[in-house]
N, C-alpha and C positions, 0 to 999 in steps of 0.2 A: 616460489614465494616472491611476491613484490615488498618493496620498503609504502608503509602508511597506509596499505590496504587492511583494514579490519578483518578478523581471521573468521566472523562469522559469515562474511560473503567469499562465499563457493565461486572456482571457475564459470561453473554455468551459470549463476544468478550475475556474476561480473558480462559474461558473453551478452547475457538477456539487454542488460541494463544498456551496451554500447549497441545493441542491435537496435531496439528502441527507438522510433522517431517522434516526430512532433505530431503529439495526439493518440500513442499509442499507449494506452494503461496498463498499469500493473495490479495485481491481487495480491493484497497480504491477508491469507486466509487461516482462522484459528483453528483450533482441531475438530471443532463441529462442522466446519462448513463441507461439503459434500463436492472438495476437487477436481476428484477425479472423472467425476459425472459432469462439468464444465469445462474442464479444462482443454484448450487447445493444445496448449503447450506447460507443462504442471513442472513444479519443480519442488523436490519435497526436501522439505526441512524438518527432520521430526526432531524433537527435541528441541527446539530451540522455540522462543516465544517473540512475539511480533516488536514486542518495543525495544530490545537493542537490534533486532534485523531492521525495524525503521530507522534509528538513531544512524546504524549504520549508509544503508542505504541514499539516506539527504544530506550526504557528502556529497555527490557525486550526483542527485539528480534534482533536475531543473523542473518548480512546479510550472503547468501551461498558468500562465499569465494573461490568455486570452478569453478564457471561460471564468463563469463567475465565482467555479468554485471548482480546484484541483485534486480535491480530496472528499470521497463519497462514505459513506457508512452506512449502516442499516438505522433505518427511522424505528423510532420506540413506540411501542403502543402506546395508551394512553394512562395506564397504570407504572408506567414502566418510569424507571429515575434515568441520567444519564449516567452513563457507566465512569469510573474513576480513570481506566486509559484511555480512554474519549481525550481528558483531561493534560494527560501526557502526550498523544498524540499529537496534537496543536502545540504544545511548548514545545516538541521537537521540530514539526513543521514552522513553527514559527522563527526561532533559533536559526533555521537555514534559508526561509524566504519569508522574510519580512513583511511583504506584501499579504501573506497569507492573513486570512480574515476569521473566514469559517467554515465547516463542512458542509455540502450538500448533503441532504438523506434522500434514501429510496427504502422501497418497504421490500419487504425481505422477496418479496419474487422479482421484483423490478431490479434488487440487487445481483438477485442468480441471474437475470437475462443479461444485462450489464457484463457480469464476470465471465460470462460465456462470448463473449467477445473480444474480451482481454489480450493483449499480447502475450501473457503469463499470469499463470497462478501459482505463488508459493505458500505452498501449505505448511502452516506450523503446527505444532501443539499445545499451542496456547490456550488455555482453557477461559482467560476473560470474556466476560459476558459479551456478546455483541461486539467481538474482536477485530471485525473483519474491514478493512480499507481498503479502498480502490483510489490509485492514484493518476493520475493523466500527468503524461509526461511533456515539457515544454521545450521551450531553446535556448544556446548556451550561446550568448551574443559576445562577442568579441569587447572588451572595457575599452 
């Protein structure tokens, strides 16, 4: 055990994280999304739900500041409302990069091709609607 490291991030999601370069995304996928069928490299979290493993997470990771938009979700139909952790999402991204604006969406296939190229997928159990985030990772510039 380290001192300040949150006990929902796992050795190997910590490993992923410092592995990670500039430009390479992360999956935080709910319990619907189909993982293991994308995954290059999967990391499972059952039991746990996506918004304290992102809370967690945007300690320690730098969104890319050079695309328009560092954070991806699945686009809503046209009947569809936006989901309430959409909501919380953004207060947490927002809370750790300022600069952060708003999400991209891709529609839900564009989103599996996306994910299947990921540096990581962690899969939760999170049962919110439309749970799933993709992150692009940025750089940690010297103050």
């Amino acid at each position: 055990m380290l001192k300040s490291i949150p006990s929902i991030i796992s050795p190997e999601l910590m490993k992923c994280l410092m592995e990670m370069g500039h430009g390479d995304e992360i999956v935080l996928a709910d319990g619907n999304f189909p993982a293991t069928a994308y995954a290059n490299r999967l990391i499972r979290y059952d039991g746990h739900n996506i918004l304290p493993l992102l809370d967690a997470i945007m300690r320690y990771f730098p969104l890319d500041q050079s695309v328009p938009s560092a954070a991806i979700v699945m686009a809503l139909a046209q009947d569809e409302r936006a989901p309430d952790n959409w909501e919380e999402y953004h207060r947490i991204l927002r809370a750790q990069e300022t600069s952060f604006a708003n999400f991209n969406y891709l529609d839900r296939f564009g989103f599996y091709e996306r994910a299947q190229k990921a540096f990581v997928i962690v899969a939760t159990s999170d049962r919110a609607f439309k749970g799933n985030l993709i992150l692009k990772k940025g750089v940690v510039r010297e103050a």
